[in-house]
Every structure is written in structure tokens, then in C-alpha cells.
C-alpha positions in Angstrom: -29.3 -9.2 81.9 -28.7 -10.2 78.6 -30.0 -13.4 79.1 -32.9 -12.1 80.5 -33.8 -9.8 77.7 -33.9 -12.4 75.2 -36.1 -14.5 77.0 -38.5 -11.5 77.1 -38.1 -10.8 73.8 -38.8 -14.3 72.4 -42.0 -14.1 70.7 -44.8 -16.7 71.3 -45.4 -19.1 68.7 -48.1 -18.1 66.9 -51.4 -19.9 66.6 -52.4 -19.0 63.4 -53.1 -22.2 60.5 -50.5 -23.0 58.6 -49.7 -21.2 55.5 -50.8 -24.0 53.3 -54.2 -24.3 55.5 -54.4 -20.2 54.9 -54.1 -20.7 51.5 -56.7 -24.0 50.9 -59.4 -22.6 48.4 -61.8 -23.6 50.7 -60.3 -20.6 53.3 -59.3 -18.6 50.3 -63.3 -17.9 49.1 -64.0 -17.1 53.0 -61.2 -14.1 53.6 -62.4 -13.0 50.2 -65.5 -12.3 50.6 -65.2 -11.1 54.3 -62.5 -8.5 52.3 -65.0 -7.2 50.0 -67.3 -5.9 52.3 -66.7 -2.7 52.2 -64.9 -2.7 48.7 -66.3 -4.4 45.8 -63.3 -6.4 43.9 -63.9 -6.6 40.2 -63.0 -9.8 38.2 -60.0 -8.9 37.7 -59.1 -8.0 40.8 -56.3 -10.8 41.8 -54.2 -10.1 38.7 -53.8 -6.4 39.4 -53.5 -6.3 43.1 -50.1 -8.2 41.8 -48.9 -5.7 39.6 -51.0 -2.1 40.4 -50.9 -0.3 43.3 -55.0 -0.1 44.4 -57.1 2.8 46.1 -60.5 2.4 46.8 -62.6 4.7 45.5 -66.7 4.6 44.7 -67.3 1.6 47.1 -65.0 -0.4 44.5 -61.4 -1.9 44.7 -59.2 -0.5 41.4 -55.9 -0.7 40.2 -54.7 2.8 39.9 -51.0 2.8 39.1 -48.5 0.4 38.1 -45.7 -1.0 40.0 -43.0 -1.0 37.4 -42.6 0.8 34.5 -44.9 -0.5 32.5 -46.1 2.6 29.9 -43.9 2.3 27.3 -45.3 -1.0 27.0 -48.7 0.0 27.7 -48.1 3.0 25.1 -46.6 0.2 22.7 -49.7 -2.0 23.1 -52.0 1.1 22.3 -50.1 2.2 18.8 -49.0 -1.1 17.5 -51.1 -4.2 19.3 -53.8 -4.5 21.6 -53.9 -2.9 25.4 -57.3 -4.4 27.5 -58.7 -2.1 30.3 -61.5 -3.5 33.2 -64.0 -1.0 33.2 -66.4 -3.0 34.9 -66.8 -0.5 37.6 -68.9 1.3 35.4 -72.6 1.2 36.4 -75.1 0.2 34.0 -79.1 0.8 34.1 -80.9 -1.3 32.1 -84.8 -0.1 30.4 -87.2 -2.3 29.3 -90.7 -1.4 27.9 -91.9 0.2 24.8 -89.5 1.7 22.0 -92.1 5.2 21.3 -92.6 5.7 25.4 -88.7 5.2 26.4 -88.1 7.7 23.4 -90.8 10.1 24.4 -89.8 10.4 28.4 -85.6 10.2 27.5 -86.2 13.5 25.0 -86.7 15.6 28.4 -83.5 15.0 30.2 -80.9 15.5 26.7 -81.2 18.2 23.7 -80.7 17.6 20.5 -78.1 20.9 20.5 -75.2 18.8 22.3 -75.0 16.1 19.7 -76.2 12.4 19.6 -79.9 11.4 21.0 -81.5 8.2 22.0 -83.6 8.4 19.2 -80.6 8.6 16.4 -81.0 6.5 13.7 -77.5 4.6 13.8 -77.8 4.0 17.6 -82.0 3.2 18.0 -80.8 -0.1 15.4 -78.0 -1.6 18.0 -75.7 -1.3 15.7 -73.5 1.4 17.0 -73.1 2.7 20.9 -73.6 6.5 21.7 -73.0 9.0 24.4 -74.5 12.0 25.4 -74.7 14.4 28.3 -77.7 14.2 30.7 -79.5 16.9 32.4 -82.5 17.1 34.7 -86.0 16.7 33.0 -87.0 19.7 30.9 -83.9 21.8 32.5 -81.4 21.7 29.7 -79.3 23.6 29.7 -79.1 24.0 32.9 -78.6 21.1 35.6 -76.6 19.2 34.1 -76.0 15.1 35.5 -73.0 14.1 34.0 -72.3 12.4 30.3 -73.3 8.6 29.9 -73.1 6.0 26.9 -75.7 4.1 26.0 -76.4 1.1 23.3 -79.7 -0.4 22.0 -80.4 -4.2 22.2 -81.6 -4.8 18.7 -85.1 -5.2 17.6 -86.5 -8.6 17.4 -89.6 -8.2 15.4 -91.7 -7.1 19.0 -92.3 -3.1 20.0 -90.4 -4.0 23.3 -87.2 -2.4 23.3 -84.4 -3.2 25.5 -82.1 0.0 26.6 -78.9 0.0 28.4 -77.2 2.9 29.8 -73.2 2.8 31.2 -72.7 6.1 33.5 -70.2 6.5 36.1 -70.3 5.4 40.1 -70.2 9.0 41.2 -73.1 9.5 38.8 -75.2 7.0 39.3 -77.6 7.7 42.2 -78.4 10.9 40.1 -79.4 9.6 37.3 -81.1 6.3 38.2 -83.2 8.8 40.6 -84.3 11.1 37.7 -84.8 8.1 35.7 -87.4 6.6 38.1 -89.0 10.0 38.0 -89.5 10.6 34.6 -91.3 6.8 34.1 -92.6 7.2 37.6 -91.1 4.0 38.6 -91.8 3.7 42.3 -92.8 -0.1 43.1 -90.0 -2.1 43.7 -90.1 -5.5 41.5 -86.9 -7.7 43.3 -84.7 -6.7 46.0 -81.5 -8.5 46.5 -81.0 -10.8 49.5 -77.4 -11.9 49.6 -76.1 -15.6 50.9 -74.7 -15.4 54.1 -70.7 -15.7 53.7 -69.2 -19.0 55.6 -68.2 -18.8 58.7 -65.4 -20.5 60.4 -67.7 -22.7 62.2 -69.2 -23.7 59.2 -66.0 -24.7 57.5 -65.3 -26.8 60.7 -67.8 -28.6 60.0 -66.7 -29.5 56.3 -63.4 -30.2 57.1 -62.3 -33.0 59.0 -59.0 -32.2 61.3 -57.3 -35.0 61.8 -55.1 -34.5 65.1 -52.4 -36.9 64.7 -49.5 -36.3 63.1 -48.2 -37.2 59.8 -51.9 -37.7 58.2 -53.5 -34.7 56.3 -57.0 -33.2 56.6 -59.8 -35.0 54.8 -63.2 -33.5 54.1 -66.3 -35.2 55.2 -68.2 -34.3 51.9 -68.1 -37.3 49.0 -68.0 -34.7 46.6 -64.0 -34.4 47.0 -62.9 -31.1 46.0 -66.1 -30.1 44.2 -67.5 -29.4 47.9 -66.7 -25.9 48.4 -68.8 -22.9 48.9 -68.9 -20.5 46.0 -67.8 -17.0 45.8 -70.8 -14.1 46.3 -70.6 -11.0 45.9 -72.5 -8.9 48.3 -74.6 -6.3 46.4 -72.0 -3.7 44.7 -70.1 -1.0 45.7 -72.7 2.0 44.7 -75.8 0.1 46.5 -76.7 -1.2 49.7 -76.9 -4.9 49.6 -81.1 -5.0 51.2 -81.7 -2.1 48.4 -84.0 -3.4 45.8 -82.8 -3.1 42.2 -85.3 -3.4 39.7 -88.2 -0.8 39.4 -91.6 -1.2 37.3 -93.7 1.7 36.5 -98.0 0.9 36.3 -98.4 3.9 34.2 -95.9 3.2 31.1 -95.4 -0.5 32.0 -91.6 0.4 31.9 -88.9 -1.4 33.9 -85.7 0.1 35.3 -82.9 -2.7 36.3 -79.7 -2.3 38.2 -77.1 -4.6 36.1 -73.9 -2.5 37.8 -71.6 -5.7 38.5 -73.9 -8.7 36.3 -72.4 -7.4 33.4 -68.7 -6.8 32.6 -67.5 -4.6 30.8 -63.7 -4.2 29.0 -61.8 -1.8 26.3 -59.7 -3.1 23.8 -57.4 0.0 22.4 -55.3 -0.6 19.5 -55.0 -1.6 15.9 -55.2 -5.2 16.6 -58.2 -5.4 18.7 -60.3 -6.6 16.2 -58.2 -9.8 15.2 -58.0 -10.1 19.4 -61.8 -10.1 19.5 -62.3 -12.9 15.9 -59.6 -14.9 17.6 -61.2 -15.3 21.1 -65.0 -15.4 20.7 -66.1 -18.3 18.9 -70.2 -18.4 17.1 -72.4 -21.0 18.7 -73.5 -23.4 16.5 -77.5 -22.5 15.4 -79.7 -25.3 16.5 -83.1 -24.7 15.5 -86.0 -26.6 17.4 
């Protein structure tokens, strides 16, 4: 009976690839974009699904807590070095079109009474970034939308202004709606089309399985290891992928973009912060034409 029972209990051998086929980068791009389907992963997301424990919150992937006991170091970083947070998640709205008619129609939804405006001298140059508290056009103080932060592209000698605007996920539907209704931005200039990810039967076809044993699969492309599909991400995780994302209005000429996810955005908390940031971007080199 014994016997018997082992015999039943022997598992099948499974029919699975390989771990070192699993892992080919070829495979790798494949199961990660079939894995953010649902959840956006931010750039960072391999590093901290190593060392955070993740939830999934606002269509995204994010680290929430640690895995070892990492805050008096964090805390250490913050006081006396440099501690870097990924706040990419953060949605940003981008305004283009002239400086006097994105001042005029932002004045409705904030109020001088709470602090900062978009019109303040120290933020209209691009100098500084500022944040303020939004409410519904010409409702203030009542209906409130949530506080944003905001920063100026500076001026480059021509009356259009660009405007970007960092609010959160949860937020963002809100205020991109009462944005398009202030500038009457209705007419959808691009909508987003994403690349279809690669199959499995597509990556047959690229690689070459060569059943005999003791030789190792070869790709058919001549390009070596330079042949391999690149990553996409489908849409983001506060917008549906087929959903345009750019807005023009006919009246005011103003342009509302979607940039959540084109471009990143990180922290730097501590005293040394500044020496990180001289040490690790570089200045171009002007060439002039």
C-alpha cells in the first residue's frame, strides 16, 4: 500500500521551459508586460519588488513597506546624506497656449486667500515650483479638488507659455475634467494606440529550437542579441489605454496633455542632495549652428 501511494503521489514532470529559457530577456520583456496590465510598474519597479513589500493601489504597482529594517538607515540618509524616493506615480498635466489666457481661466479654480497662485511672481519665471489647493471654477471656498504643485517652463522670448501641473492618481480625473472645462477643451488632438505585446507564437518564430541535444538555441535574426522586442508600456494606470490624451481648445487655442508616466519624477531628501544632483548630471556641451 505503501508502494502504491508513492506511485500516486509522484508528481508529473513538469512541462514548463527551463529556468534559464524562463529567464532569457527575450521571455523576460513578454511576462512583463503581460504583468502590467492591470498594474502599471514604475521604473523602478524591479529594484523594490526585491526589497519592499508592494500593494497595488491607483492602477499602479508601489513599494509600500520594507522588508528589513531599513529606517534607521533611511532616517540616517534623510539627516545626514541623501535618501531618493520614486514618485513617478504622480500624474502630471501639461498646458500649453498663451501666458495672459492660462492665467486668466486658472484664477477661477484657486484664491489668492490660501497662499501661492499661478500667477506669483517667483513661480510665473520657472525658477521655483509651487503648490496650491484647487477648487471648482468660481466655487472657492467651497468644492474643494485636492492640492497640486505646479512649475513654469521658463520663458523663451515667445508669449507661449508652457505649464505643468503634478496632482495625485486619486485626483486626477477631477481635475483634468475641470480643466478641459474651464479652456473648453473638447476635441481630442492624439489618442494613444498601444503596440500589441509579443506573443508566444511570435517569439517562436524568432527563436530557433534546436531539438537535439547538447546544442543551444540560436536565433534566426542576424542582429544577434540586439533582436529583441522592446518593452511598452500600455497606457498608465489612471487611463484607459484607447483614451485619447491630449486636448486642444478652438476658442483660446490652449492645449491640455496627459504626460502621467512620460515624465519621471524623484525626491532627493537630505543635506547632501545637492552635491548628489552636481555629481550626477553633467551640462551638454553648447553647439551653436
Amino acid at each position: 500500500k505503501q508502494a502504491e501511494k508513492a506511485v500516486h503521489q509522484k508528481k508529473e514532470q513538469s512541462k514548463t521551459k527551463c529556468r534559464k529559457a524562463r529567464r532569457r530577456h527575450i521571455n523576460l520583456v513578454a511576462e512583463f508586460n503581460r504583468r502590467q496590465r492591470k498594474n502599471i510598474w514604475l521604473e523602478t519597479h524591479i529594484w523594490h519588488a526585491k526589497r519592499f513589500h508592494m500593494v497595488k493601489k491607483w492602477g499602479y504597482c508601489l513599494g509600500d513597506s520594507p522588508t528589513e529594517k531599513s529606517y534607521r538607515a533611511c532616517y540616517r540618509a534623510m539627516t545626514k546624506h541623501c535618501l531618493l524616493q520614486d514618485l513617478s506615480y504622480y500624474c502630471c498635466l501639461e498646458l500649453t497656449g498663451k501666458e495672459n489666457e492660462l492665467l486668466k481661466q486658472l484664477a477661477r479654480i484657486c484664491s489668492i486667500e490660501t497662499g501661492l497662485t499661478f500667477e506669483e511672481a517667483c513661480c510665473l519665471s520657472g525658477r521655483f515650483e509651487g503648490s496650491l489647493n484647487l477648487y471648482r471654477a468660481d466655487r472657492y471656498p467651497k468644492d474643494a479638488l485636492g492640492p497640486v504643485t505646479f512649475i513654469w517652463k521658463p520663458r523663451d522670448g515667445s508669449e507661449n507659455r508652457q505649464l505643468w501641473i503634478w496632482t495625485h492618481p486619486a485626483l486626477k480625473q477631477d481635475i483634468l475634467r475641470e480643466l478641459k472645462a474651464i479652456f473648453q477643451c473638447s476635441e481630442p488632438v492624439e489618442i494613444y494606440t498601444p503596440e500589441p505585446v509579443t506573443t508566444s507564437a511570435e517569439e517562436e518564430k524568432q527563436v530557433d529550437v534546436v531539438l537535439s541535444l547538447g546544442k543551444k538555441r540560436k536565433k534566426e535574426d542576424k542582429e544577434g542579441e540586439k533582436a529583441v522586442p522592446v518593452k511598452k508600456i500600455i497606457g498608465d494606470g489612471t487611463r484607459d489605454p484607447f483614451q485619447s490624451y491630449s486636448w486642444i481648445s478652438q476658442a483660446t487655442g490652449i492645449v491640455i496633455s496627459d504626460r502621467t508616466m512620460e515624465i519621471l519624477r524623484y525626491r532627493l531628501i537630505g543635506p547632501l542632495s545637492h552635491s548628489v544632483l552636481t555629481e550626477t548630471l553633467k551640462a551638454a556641451s553648447l553647439q551653436t549652428v
